[in-house]
C-alpha positions as CSV (number, residue, x, y, z in Angstrom):
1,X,219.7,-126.4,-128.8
2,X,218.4,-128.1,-125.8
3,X,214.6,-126.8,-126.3
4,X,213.0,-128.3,-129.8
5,X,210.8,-125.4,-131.2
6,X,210.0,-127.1,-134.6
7,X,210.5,-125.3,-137.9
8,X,208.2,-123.0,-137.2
9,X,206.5,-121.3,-134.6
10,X,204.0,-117.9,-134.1
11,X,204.9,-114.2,-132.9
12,X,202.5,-112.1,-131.3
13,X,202.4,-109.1,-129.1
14,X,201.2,-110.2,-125.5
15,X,197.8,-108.5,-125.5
16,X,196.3,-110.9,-128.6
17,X,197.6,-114.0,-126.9
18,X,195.6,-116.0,-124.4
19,X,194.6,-119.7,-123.8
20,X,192.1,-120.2,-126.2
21,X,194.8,-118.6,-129.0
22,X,197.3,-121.1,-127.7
23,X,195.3,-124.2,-128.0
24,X,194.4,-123.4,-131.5
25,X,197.8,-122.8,-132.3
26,X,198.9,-125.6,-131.5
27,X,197.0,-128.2,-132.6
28,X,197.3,-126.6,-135.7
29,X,201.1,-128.2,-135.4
30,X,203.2,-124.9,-134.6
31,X,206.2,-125.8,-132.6
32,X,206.3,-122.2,-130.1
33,X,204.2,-119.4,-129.2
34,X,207.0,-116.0,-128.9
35,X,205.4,-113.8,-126.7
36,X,206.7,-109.9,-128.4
37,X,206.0,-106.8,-126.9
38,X,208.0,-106.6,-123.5
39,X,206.4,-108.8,-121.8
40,X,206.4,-108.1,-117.5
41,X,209.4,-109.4,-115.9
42,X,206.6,-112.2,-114.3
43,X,205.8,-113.8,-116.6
44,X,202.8,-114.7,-115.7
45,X,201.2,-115.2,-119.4
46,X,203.8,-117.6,-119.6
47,X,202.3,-119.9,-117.3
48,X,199.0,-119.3,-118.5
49,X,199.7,-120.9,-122.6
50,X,201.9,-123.4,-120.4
51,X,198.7,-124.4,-118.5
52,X,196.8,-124.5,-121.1
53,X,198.3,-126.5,-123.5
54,X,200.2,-130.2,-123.6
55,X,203.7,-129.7,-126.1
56,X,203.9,-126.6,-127.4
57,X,207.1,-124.1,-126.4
58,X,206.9,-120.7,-125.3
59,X,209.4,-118.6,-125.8
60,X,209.5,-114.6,-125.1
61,X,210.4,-112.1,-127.9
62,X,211.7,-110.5,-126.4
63,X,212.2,-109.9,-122.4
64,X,213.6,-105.9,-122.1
65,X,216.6,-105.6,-120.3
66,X,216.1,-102.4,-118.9
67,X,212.3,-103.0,-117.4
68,X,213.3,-106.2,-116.0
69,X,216.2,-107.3,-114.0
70,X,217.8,-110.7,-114.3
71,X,217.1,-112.0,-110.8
72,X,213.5,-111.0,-111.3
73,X,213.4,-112.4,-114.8
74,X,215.6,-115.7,-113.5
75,X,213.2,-116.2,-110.7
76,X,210.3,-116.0,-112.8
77,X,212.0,-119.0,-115.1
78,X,212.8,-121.4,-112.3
79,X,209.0,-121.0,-111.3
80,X,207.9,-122.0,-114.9
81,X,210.4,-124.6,-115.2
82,X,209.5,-126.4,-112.7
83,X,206.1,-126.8,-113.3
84,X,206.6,-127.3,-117.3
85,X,210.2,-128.4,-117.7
86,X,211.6,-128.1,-120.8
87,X,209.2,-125.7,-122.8
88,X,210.3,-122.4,-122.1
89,X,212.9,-120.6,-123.9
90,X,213.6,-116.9,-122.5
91,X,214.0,-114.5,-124.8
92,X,216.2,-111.5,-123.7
93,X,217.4,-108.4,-125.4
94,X,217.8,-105.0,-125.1
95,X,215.5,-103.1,-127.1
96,X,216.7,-99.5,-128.7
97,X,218.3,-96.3,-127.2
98,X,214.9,-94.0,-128.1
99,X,213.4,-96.4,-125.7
100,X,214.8,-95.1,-122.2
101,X,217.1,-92.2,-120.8
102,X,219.0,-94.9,-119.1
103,X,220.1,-96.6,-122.8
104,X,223.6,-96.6,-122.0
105,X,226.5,-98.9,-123.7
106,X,224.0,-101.1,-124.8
107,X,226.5,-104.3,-125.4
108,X,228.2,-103.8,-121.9
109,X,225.0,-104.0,-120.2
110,X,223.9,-106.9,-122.2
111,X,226.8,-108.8,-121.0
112,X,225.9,-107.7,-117.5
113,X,222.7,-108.9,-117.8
114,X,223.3,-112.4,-118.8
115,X,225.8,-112.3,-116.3
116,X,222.6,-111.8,-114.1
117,X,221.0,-114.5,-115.5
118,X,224.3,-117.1,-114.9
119,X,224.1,-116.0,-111.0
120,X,220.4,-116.7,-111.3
121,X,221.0,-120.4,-112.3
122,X,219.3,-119.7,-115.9
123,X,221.2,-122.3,-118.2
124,X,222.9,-121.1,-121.5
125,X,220.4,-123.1,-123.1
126,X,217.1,-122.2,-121.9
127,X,217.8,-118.4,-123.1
128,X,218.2,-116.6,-126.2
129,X,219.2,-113.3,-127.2
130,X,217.6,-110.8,-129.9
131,X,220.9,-109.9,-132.1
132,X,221.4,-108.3,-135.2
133,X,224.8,-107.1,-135.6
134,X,227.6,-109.7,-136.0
135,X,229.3,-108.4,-132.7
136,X,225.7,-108.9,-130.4
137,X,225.2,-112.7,-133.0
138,X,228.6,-113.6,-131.4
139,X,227.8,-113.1,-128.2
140,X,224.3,-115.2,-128.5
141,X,226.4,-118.1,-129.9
142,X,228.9,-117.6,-126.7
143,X,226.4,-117.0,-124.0
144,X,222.9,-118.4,-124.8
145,X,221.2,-121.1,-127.0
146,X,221.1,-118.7,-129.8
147,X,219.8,-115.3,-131.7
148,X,216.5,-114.1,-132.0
149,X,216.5,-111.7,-135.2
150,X,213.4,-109.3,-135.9
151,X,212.6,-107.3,-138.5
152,X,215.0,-109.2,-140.8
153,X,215.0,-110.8,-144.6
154,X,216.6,-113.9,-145.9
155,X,219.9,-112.2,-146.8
156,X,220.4,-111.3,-143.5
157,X,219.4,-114.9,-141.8
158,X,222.4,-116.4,-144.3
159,X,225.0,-114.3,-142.8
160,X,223.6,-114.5,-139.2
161,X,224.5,-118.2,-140.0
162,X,228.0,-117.9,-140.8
163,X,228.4,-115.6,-138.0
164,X,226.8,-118.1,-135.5
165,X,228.2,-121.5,-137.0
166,X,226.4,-124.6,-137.1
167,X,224.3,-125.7,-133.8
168,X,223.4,-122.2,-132.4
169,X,219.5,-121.4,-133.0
170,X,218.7,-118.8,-135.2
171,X,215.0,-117.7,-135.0
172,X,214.3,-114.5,-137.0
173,X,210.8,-113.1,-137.2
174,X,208.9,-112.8,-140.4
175,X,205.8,-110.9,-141.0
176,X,202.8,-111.6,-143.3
177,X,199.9,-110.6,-144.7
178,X,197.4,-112.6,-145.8
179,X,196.2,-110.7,-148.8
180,X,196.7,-111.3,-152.4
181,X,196.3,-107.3,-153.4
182,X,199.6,-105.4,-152.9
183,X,198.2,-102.1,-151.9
184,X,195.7,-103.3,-149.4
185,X,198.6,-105.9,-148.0
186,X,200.8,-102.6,-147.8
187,X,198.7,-100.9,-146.4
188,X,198.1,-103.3,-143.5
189,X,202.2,-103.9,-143.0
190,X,203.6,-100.3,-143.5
191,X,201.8,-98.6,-140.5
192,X,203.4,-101.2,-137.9
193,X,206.6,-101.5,-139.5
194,X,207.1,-97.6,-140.4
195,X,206.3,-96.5,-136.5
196,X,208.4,-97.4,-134.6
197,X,211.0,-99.2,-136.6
198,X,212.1,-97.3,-139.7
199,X,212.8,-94.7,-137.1
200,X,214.8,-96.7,-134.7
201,X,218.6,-96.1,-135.2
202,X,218.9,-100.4,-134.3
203,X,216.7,-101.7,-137.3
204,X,218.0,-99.2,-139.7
205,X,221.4,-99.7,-139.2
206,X,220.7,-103.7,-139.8
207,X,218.7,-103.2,-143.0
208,X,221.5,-100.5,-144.3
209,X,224.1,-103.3,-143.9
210,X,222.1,-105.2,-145.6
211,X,221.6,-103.4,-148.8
212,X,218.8,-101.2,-148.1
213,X,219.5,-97.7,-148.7
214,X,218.1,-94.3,-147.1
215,X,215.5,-94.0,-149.6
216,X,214.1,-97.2,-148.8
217,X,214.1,-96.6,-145.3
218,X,212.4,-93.4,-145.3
219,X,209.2,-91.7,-146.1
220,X,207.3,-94.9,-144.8
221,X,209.5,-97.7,-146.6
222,X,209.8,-98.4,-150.2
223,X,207.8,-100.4,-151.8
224,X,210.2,-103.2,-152.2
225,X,211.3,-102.8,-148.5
226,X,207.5,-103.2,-147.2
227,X,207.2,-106.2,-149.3
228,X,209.9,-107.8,-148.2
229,X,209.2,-107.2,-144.6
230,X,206.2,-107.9,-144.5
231,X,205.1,-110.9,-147.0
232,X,202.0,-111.1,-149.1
233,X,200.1,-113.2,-152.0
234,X,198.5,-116.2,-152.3
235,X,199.6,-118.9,-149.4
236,X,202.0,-120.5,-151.8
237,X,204.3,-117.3,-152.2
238,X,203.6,-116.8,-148.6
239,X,205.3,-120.1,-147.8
240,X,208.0,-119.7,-150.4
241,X,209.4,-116.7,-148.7
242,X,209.0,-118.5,-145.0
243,X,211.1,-121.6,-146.4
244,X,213.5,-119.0,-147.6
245,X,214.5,-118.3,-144.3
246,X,214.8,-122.3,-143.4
247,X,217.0,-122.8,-146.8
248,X,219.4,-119.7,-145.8
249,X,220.0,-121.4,-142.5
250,X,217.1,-120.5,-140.0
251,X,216.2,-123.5,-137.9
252,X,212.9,-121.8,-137.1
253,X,210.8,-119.1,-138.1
254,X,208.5,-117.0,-136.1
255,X,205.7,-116.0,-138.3
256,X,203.8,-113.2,-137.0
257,X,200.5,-112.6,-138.8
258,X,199.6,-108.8,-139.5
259,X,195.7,-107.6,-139.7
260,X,192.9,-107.4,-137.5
261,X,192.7,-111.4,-137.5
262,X,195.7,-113.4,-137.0
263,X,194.0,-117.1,-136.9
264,X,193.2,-117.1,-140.6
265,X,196.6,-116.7,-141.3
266,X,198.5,-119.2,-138.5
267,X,195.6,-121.9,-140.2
268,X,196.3,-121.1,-143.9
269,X,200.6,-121.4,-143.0
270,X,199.6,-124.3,-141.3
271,X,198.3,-126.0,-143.7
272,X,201.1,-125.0,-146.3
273,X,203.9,-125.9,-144.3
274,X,202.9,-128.3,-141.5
275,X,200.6,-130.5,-142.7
């Protein structure tokens, strides 16, 4: 793990994240901004937190294999690594077959892909790879710094670990909610989480392995599935389900704030965990 991202770190779609949300973030102590939503193979907004900001990582969550190619996406690293060497971790993956016509033996062309990325002088460790499935967690422990898990729990961060081994990152994503009411804090997570992902044959596969069952899967997501998804409660329980991920073997977590207002929440996990 060549790049230090800290315990824990934020995850936001590209359109809510800018220079001003970058400085906050992290003198508020976070160790890495992931950049989520596809990001353009240019990476531009990359240079942009970069510039704006002294120690911080940024990391994408994930680059799309199929809008991007690697010689693109490796020329776009080389440009930010040599202005900010050292604090950019690319993110790569390849997103779900409902996405594209072109979704074709997905593993196959994920191997071409970082075989992309090797011709385009990107080193094993300034990439990562958003995995799963033990057979695509292998392969980020073989061919990158390590997995980038979304839309995951706990349980399934403990066996990502004994899939990996010891000294491959593993950086799942966790959602919040900053809300202490269980409707209104279900209310706020089931929309996002129930389109697109409880329809995408990917994520329901992982959370079936995982115990889940149809039922909690469909018709918007059980109860108990939202919940665990998506955390809520005081900042205390909040925290308590973040460190869950660090006890089961994460070595960072990227916390991604649900609502209309993200900054309440980065400041009050802050506060709980890094201060």
């Amino acid at each position: 793990m060549a790049i230090e991202l800290g315990k824990i770190g934020i995850w936001a779609g590209w359109p809510a994240l800018n220079a001003d949300v970058a400085r906050e973030v992290e003198s508020l102590g976070y160790g890495a901004i992931w950049i989520g939503m596809s990001p353009d193979g240019q990476l531009t907004l990359v240079d942009e937190l970069l510039d704006a900001t002294e120690n911080i990582k940024v990391a994408t969550g994930i680059v799309n294999m199929w809008k991007d190619d690697a010689a693109t996406v490796g020329a776009s690293w080389h440009r930010i690594e040599a202005k900010h060497p050292g604090r950019f971790l690319l993110g790569v993956g390849i997103g779900h077959p409902e996405a594209t016509q072109e979704y074709q033996k997905p593993y196959d062309k994920i191997v071409d892909y970082l075989g992309g990325l090797d011709q385009a002088g990107v080193p094993v460790a300034a990439r990562a790879l958003a995995a799963l499935g033990p057979k695509v967690l292998k392969l980020s422990a073989e061919r990158t710094a390590g997995a980038h898990p979304y839309l995951t729990t706990p349980e399934h961060t403990r066996e990502a670990r004994k899939v990996l081994g010891d000294g491959v990152l593993l950086a799942p994503e966790q959602k919040i909610v900053l809300e202490t009411d269980p409707e209104k804090a279900r209310a706020t997570a089931r929309p996002g989480i129930q389109n697109p992902y409880l329809n995408l044959v990917n994520y329901r596969s992982n959370l079936l392995r995982h115990g889940w069952t149809e039922a909690d899967l469909d018709n918007g997501g059980s109860d108990a599935l939202i919940d665990a998804l998506a955390l809520h409660g005081d900042i205390e329980s909040i925290a308590r389900g973040i460190q869950a991920h660090l006890d089961a073997g994460a070595d960072h977590v990227c916390v991604q704030v649900l609502g209309d207002d993200p900054l309440p929440g980065y400041r009050a996990v802050s506060k709980a965990l890094l201060s």
